[in-house]
C-alpha positions, 0 to 999 in steps of 0.5 A: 789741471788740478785745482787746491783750494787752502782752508787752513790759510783762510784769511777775512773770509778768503780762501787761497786757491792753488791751480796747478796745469800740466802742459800739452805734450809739444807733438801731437800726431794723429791718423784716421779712416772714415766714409763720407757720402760726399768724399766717399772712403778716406784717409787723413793724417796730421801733426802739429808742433805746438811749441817750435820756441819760446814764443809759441809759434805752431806748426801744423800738417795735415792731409786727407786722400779720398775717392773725391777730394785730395788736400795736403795743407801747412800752417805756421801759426805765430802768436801775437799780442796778449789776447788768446786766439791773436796770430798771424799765419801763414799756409799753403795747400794743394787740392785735386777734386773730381767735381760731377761734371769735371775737375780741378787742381788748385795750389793756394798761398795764404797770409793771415791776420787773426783777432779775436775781438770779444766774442767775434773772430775776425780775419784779414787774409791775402790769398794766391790762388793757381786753378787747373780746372776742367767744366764743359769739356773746356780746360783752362788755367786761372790766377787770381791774388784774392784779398779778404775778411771773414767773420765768424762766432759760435755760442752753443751750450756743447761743443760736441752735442749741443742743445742750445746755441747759434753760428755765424760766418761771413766772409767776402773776397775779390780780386782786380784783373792785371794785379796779379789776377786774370780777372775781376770780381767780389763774392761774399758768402753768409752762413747760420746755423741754430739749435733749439732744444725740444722737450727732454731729448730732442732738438730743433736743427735750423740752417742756412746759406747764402753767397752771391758773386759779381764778376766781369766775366763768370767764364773766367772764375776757377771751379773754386769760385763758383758755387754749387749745391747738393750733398750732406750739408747742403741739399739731401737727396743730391749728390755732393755739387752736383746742383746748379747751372747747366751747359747746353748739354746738361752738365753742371758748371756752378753758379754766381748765387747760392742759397740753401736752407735746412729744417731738422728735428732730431730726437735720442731715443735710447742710450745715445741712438734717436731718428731724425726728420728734415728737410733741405732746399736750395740751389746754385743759379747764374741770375738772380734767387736761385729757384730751389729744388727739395729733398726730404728724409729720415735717419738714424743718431748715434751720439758718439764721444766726436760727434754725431753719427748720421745715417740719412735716406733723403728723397729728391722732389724736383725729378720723379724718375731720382731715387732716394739717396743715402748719405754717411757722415758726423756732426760735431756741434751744429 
């Protein structure tokens, strides 16, 4: 974008101003590597046809292979109304994850309206979910026509690194058995996150979670339902889901209730590199709060050009005999 300002066509104090755009390249096609503690080595790829016509529908295709999770998804994006952010969208995606104490494959078909109402993105959706899943050695198959609203809105002084600023999202969801589900229930789930700048280089890193479910039978509700805990944004010094209710034979199989928070001070040393303390807590449970469990640590800051790069020792407090567990991967934001 370049912007002109024509002094010599000053009139009543009033300088013309010429703005001249150039548009975004109508393709735009990317591919990347990269490590996770919680996906662990992956591969993604990705395209997006920002213009199929004159009324600006989008297309977008995106794909990720890793040692945990498999996602292939496609968006059809038609704008609507005069507001930027106002569309409608259509998508469907395919999942394959190796969850701690089992699996799932699930296939969703979404339909979505879109606003954007002052500083607040909102969200009606109508959602078609199909989950092969297998938790305590038990396979089954569920179907669930899942209506829903979210809300979501970011204020940060940064994009990429920000000192100052707040999110929020909040969505809940259900479905009725016999329309087009297997069973019934409702589920919402509150998340916010906050950054205070500290002295001159330094930041103050605040977040929690919470999601409850209320169903009419919790065996009935897919892997994707259920919440669990532990992982590189939830609970440090766990392994990615690996908390919350156990079978008779200790193996995790999610919870009805969720709730996880995280303190963080973070401090760049020099050029761009800095060391971090936090501490996380938080569970999954089948009744009631969940009772938390506690990790602790220290890592290592780069701020990159696409984010934060984090190098994290966590140590776990509700076992002694857990050793301490590093976790890899970037922040963006908050």
């Amino acid at each position: 974008m370049q912007v002109d300002a024509n002094k010599d066509d000053a009139q009543d104090h009033r300088i013309p101003v010429v703005v001249r755009t150039t548009p975004l390249a109508s393709q735009r096609y990317e591919a990347g590597v990269g490590y996770g503690t919680d996906t662990g080595a992956r591969l993604t790829a990705g395209a997006e046809w920002r213009r199929l016509n004159r009324q600006g529908h989008q297309l977008d295709l995106s794909f990720q292979l890793s040692e945990v999770i498999n996602t292939l998804t496609t968006q059809y994006l038609i704008p609507v109304g005069s507001v930027p952010g106002d569309s409608v969208t259509f998508s469907a995606g395919a999942e394959d994850e190796d969850l701690e104490d089992g699996e799932r494959r699930t296939l969703r078909l979404e339909a979505a309206r879109n606003w954007q109402l002052g500083d607040w993105y909102r969200r009606y959706y109508l959602q078609f979910l199909r989950e092969d899943y297998e938790l305590s050695d038990e396979q089954r198959l569920s179907i669930l026509l899942t209506p829903g609203v979210s809300f979501t809105r970011t204020e940060v002084s940064d994009p990429v690194f920000a000192r100052s600023g707040w999110s929020t999202f909040f969505d809940v969801h259900g479905a009725v058995r016999d329309v087009l589900s297997d069973t019934s229930f409702i589920q919402s789930r509150l998340r916010l996150q906050g950054v205070l700048p500290v002295f001159s280089r330094g930041r103050l890193l605040l977040r929690t979670e919470v999601g409850g479910s209320w169903t009419e039978e919790f065996s009935d509700l897919p892997a994707s339902e259920r919440f669990f805990a532990g992982g590189d944004s939830s609970v440090r010094g766990y392994a990615y889901e690996s908390l919350g209710p156990e079978d008779d034979e200790g193996r995790v199989i999610g919870g009805e209730f969720l709730l996880t928070g995280s303190v963080e001070y973070e401090q760049i040393i020099w050029r761009g590199m800095g060391a971090a303390v936090f501490v996380d807590a938080g569970n999954a449970a089948d009744a009631g709060i969940p009772e938390p469990v506690y990790g602790a640590g220290i890592g290592f800051r780069y701020r990159s050009p696409v984010g934060v790069i984090r190098i994290d020792v966590a140590h776990p407090f509700d076992d002694p005999e857990r050793a301490a567990r590093l976790h890899i991967g970037v922040r963006a934001g908050l």
